[in-house]
Each structure stands twice: as C-alpha cells, then as structure tokens.
C-alpha positions, 0 to 999 in steps of 0.5 A, a space after each residue: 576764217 571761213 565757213 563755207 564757199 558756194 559757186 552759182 551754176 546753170 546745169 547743176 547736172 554738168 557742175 555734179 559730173 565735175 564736181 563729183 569727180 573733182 571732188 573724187 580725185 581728192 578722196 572726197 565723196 559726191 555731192 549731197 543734194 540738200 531740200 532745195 536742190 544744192 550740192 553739198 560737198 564736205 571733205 577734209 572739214 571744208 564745205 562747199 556748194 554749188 546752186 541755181 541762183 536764188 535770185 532766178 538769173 542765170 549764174 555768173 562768175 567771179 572776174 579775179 575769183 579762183 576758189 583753190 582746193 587742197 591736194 595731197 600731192 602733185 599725183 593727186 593734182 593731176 588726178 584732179 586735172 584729169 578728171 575735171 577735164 573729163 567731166 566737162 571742165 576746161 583747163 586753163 592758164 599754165 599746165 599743171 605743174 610746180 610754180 616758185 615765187 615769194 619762198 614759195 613752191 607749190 604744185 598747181 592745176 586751173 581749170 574753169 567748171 561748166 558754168 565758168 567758175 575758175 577753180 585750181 588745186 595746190 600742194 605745198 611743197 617742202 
C-alpha cells in the first residue's frame, strides 16, 4: 500500500542524530543524503525521508499523525527508545511496554523527533 513515508524538519543535523540512531537500533544504516540535501533511510524494504519543506516554511507536524516502525522484539523497542532519547527525542505517552487491545498484544515506544513528529516502534507479540 505504501511506498515511502517522508516527515519535514527544521534542523535536518538534530533529525539525522535521531534518526540515525533510531534507525541503528533497528539494524538499519544512517541516512543517505540525496542531491537536494534529504535524508534517506532504506531498512527492511521500507523508505523513509526527512527533508526541509519544499515550500521554504518552517516544518509542522502531523496532529493525529504517528509514523510506526517495526522491531524485532521488545529489546529492540527499548534499544529504539533509548537511543531517540539520547539523540534529542522526547518520550512521550505511556512508557515503552506491552498494550492488550481488540486480540491484540504488542510491545510499543513513542517518542516525538526534534521537530515534533511523533513516531513509535512496535513488535507483535504471539
């Protein structure tokens, strides 16, 4: 269904600490910086982008937006939550942990990214 996701920053050198070191935590490489200055991540056949608005405004988040990324496992969740802390995300909601709904049962971590952008990490448990 999708091909890409993309999130606007305004420091694209504080988005590339998180990022990168999300991304890291995942098993995934740093960015790739493409000819008009984007960050490129590739991992697991996903893409995803971060980049200065087009448009030359300040970037904006998403209200009711989360971008979710996959992890192998609660470690790996945590690994994630701790290294967006480090690189200058913010956690936020409920801490990382198990969450039991509608059959359900998954392990997530929310954080907000430098500019605001709320992502999280999940592993589907059995």
């Amino acid at each position: 269904m999708y091909s890409h996701n993309m999130v606007g920053a305004n420091d694209l050198e504080a988005a590339r600490k998180f990022y990168d070191a999300t991304f890291q935590a995942l098993g995934g490489r740093p960015a790739i910086e493409d000819e008009k200055g984007r960050l490129i991540y590739l991992h697991n056949g996903g893409i995803f982008l971060v980049t200065a608005p087009i448009d030359g405004q300040p970037a904006t988040v998403g209200n009711g937006c989360t971008i979710g990324f996959a992890a192998a496992n609660p470690e790996q969740a945590d690994a994630w939550h701790q290294a967006g802390v480090g690189a200058g995300g913010t956690s936020i909601e409920d801490p990382p942990g198990v969450r039991e709904g509608n059959g359900m049962k998954m392990y997530l971590a929310y954080l907000r990214d430098p500019t605001g952008n709320k992502v999280c990490v999940m592993h589907r448990m059995a």
